[in-house]
N, C-alpha and C positions, 0 to 999 in steps of 0.2 A: 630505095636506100642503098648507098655504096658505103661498104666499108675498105679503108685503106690499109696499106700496111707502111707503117712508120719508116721516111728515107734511110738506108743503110741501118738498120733496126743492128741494135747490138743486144747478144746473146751470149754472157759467158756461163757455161757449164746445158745440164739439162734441164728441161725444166718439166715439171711432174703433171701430167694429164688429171684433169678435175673429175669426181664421181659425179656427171650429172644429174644421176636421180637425188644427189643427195644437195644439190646447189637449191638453197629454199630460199633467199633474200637477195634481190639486186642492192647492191651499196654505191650514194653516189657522193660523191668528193667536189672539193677543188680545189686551186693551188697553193690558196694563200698567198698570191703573189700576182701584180695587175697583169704583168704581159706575156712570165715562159709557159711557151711553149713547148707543143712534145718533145722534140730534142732535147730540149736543157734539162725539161723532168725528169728523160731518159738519163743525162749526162749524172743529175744529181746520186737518183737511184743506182746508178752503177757504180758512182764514188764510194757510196755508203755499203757496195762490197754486195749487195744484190747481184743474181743472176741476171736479173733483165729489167726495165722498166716494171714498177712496181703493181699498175692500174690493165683489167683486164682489157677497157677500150678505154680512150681518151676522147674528148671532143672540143676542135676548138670553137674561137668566137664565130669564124666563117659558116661553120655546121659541119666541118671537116671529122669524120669519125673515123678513126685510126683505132686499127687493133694493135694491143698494147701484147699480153700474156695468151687474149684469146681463150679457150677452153680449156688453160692452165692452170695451179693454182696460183691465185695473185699474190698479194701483199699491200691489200690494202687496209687490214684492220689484222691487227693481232689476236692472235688465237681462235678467228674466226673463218679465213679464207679458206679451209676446207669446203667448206659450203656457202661460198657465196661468190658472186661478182661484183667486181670493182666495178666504177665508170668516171674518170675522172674527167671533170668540164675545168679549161682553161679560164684563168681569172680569178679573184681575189672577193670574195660576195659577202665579207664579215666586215674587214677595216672602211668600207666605202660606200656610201650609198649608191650604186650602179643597177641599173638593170640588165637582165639578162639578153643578149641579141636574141631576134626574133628566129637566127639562124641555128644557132648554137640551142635554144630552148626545141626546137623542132626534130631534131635532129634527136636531143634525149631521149626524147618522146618516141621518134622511132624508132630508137633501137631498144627500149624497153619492151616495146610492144615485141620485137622480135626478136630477143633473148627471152620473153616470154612464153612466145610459140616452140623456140627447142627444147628450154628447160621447162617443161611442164609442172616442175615442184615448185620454181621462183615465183611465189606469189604475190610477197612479201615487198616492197620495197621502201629502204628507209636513207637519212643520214648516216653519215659516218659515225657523230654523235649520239644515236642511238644506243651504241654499245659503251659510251663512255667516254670520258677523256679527253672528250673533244669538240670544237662549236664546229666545226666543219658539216655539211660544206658551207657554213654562214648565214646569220640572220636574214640575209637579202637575198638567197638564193632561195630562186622559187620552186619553193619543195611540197611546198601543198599544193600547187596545179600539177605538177611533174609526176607525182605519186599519184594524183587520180587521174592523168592519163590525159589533162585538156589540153586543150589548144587555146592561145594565149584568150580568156573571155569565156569559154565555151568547152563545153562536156565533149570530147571524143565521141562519134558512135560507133558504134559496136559493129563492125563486119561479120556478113554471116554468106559462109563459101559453098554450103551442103545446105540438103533441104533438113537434113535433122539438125543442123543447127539454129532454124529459123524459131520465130516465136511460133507458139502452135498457133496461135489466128492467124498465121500465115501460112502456115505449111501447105492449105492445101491448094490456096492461087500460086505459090510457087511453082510444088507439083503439076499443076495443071499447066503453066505457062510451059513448062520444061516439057510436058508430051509434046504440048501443040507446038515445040519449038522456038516459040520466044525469046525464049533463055535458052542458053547454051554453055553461057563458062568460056573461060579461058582453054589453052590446049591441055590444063591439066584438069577440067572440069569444073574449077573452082569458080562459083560466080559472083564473087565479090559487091555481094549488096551490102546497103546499110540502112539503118534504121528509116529516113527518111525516102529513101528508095522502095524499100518495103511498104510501109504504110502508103506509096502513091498507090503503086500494085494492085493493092489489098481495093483499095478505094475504086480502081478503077474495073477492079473486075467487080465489086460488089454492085458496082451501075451496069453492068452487062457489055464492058468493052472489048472484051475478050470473049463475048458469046458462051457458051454452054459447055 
């Protein structure tokens, strides 16, 4: 996943670093509006006399994820951005029956997942409308696949980068692959399995293909 940083990003004044332990809910938006883009968003929010574009990241239709505020506090819900993060997705998902590109829904998907892994309190992830006052991000914007994390049809699995993170009916063919060297991990250790990964493992060592 690449995160960008918005063409000629405009910043007036400071803008005030976010308490991560205290950021407990990702919030995700959209434009109400079929085609601006970050810039214009940008354009609008600084008219209306904001410091900066108002959305911590943005996403457009391409899957382009641009950092908006970043680990700032946003302004994308009143009286609530102390703790939380914005995410604003390009496009209009209430006036239109549209679906979400397959690029831009992926793309949420992973950056949730990893604004997940820094903020470890953001557990939470809802609409704008949650707190009121608002249909955002829109009836047709796919908020119940996005919030449980799938992928367009289908449940996310779960990556598991440590042996103590594994399922215990796994722990111990992992462990064991890891002496005999099997497994190894990335250069940071982490060995990025998943669920279906796992269970071949599990299966193959339990026929003795891995030996003793």
């Amino acid at each position: 996943m690449k995160i960008s940083n918005i063409p000629n990003q405009i910043v007036k004044g400071i803008m005030t670093p976010l308490d991560t332990n205290k950021v407990d809910t990702i919030v995700l938006h959209h434009m109400a509006h079929k085609t601006a883009g970050v810039k214009e968003v940008e354009r609008w929010h600084i008219n209306n006399g904001w410091t900066a574009i108002g959305y911590n990241y943005f996403i457009s239709f391409d899957g382009t994820i641009y950092k908006g505020r970043g680990l700032n506090v946003g302004a994308g819900v009143a009286n609530h951005n102390s703790h939380i993060i914005s995410i604003g997705f390009q496009g209009d998902y209430h006036s239109v029956k549209i679906s979400m590109p397959d690029s831009q829904f992926e793309s949420g998907v992973q950056l949730i997942e990893y604004l997940q892994k820094i903020l470890p309190n953001a557990k939470r992830i809802e609409g704008h409308k949650y707190f009121g006052g608002s249909v955002c991000p829109g009836k047709y914007f796919p908020l119940d696949e996005m919030t449980k994390l799938k992928k367009r049809g289908e449940k996310m699995e779960n990556t598991y980068n440590k042996v103590n993170n594994c399922p215990e009916w796994s722990k111990a063919t992992v462990q064991k692959l890891m002496d005999k060297g099997y497994l190894k991990g990335d250069e940071k250790g982490n060995l990025g399995l998943n669920d279906t990964m796992i269970k071949i493992l599990v299966i193959n060592d339990r026929a003795g293909i891995y030996g003793n």
